[in-house]
C-alpha positions in Angstrom: 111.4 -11.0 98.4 108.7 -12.5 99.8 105.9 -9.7 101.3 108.4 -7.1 101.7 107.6 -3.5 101.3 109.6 -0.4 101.6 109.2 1.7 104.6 109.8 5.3 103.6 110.2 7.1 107.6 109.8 11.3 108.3 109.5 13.0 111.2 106.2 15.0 111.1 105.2 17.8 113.9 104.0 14.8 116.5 104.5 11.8 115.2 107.1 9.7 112.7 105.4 9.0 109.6 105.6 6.1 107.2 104.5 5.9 103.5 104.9 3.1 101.4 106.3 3.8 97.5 104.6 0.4 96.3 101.4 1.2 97.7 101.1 4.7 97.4 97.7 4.6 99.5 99.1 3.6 102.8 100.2 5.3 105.5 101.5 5.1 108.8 102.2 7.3 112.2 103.4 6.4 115.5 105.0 8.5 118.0 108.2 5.6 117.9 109.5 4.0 114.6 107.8 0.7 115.7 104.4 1.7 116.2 104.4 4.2 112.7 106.0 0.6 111.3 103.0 -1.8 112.7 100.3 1.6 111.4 102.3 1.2 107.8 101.8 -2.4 107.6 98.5 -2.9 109.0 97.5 0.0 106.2 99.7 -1.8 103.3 97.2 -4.9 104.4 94.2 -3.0 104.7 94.8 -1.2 101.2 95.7 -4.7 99.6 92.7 -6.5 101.1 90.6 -3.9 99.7 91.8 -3.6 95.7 91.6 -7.7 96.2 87.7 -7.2 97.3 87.3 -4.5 94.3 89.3 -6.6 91.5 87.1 -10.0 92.5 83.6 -7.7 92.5 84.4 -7.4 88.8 85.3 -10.3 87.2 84.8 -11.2 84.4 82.1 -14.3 83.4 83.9 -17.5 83.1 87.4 -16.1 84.4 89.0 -18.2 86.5 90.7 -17.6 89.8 93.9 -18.9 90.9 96.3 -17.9 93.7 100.3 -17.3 92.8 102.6 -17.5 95.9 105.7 -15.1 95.7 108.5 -16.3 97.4 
């Protein structure tokens, strides 16, 4: 499972709309299932980018950084 997240999809009033249960912060809408999908994902990535930014802000002295790759 390599950078997959669930898409959960609802119709709303307007638009579809997308939220994603392992990142409970992002959202999505799009008046078709692809655009609410590109809105979820481009949230998911703005969310993630974000708690990165936060985490590295507050480090620890002397902890070292590393990336893991998840396949």
């Amino acid at each position: 499972m390599k950078n997959q997240f669930t898409a959960i999809i609802e119709r709303g009033d307007k638009f579809l709309i997308a939220t994603c249960p392992e990142v409970p912060e992002a959202h999505g809408q799009g008046a078709t299932r692809e655009k609410c999908l590109r809105d979820l994902a481009a949230s998911i990535e703005s969310v993630l980018e974000y708690r990165r930014e936060e985490a590295l802000a507050n480090l620890r002295a002397g902890s070292e950084r590393a990336v893991v790759n998840v396949i």
